[in-house]
C-alpha positions in Angstrom: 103.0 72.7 102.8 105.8 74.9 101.5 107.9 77.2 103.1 107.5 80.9 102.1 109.0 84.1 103.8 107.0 86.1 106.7 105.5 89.1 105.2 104.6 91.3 107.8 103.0 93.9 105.4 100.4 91.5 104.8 99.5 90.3 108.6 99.6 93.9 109.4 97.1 94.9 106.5 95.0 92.0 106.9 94.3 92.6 110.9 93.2 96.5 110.5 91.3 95.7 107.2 89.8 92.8 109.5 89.4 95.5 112.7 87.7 98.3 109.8 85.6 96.1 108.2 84.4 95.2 112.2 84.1 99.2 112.8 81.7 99.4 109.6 79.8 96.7 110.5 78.8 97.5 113.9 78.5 101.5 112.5 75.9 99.6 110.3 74.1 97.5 112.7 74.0 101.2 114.9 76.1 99.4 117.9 78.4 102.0 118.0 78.3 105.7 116.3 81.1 106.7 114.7 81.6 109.8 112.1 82.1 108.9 108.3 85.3 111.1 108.4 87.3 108.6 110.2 85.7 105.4 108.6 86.6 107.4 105.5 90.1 107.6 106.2 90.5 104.1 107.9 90.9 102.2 104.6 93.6 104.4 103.2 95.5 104.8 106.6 95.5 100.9 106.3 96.6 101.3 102.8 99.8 103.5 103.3 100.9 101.4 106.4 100.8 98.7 104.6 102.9 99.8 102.0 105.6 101.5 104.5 105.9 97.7 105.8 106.2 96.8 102.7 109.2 98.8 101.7 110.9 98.8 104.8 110.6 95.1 105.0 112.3 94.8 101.4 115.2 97.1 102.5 115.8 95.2 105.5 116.3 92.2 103.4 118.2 94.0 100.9 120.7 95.4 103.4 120.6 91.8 105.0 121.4 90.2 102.0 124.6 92.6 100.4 126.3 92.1 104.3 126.3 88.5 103.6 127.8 88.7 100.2 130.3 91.5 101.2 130.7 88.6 104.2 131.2 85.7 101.3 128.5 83.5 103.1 126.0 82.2 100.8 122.7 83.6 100.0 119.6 81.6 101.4 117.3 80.3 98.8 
């Protein structure tokens, strides 16, 4: 298996889509009661985290990567 950079975004967005989709289903199956306001805005709450660890996550390894060159070590591949 290849090696490939930790995305955080995506670990992040994958466990609340994974806890949401749980919250409809048991709203479904009438476990649990909960309002459609906040099963309305779960999705895009999810959505907007996931793209503020997506960003900072890039910065990071922008800023990472310009101290290493200002440093004159090489860049990882």
């Amino acid at each position: 298996m290849t090696r490939h950079r930790f995305e955080p975004a995506r670990l992040a967005m994958g466990l609340l889509l994974c806890g949401a989709a749980v919250v409809y289903l048991l709203d479904g199956l009438g476990v649990i009661d909960v309002h459609p306001a906040p099963l309305a805005l779960m999705v895009p709450a999810t959505l907007m985290l996931g793209a503020v660890l997506a960003v900072t996550t890039v910065l990071l390894r922008h800023a990472r990567t310009r101290r290493r060159r200002r440093a004159g070590a090489p860049a990882p591949d």
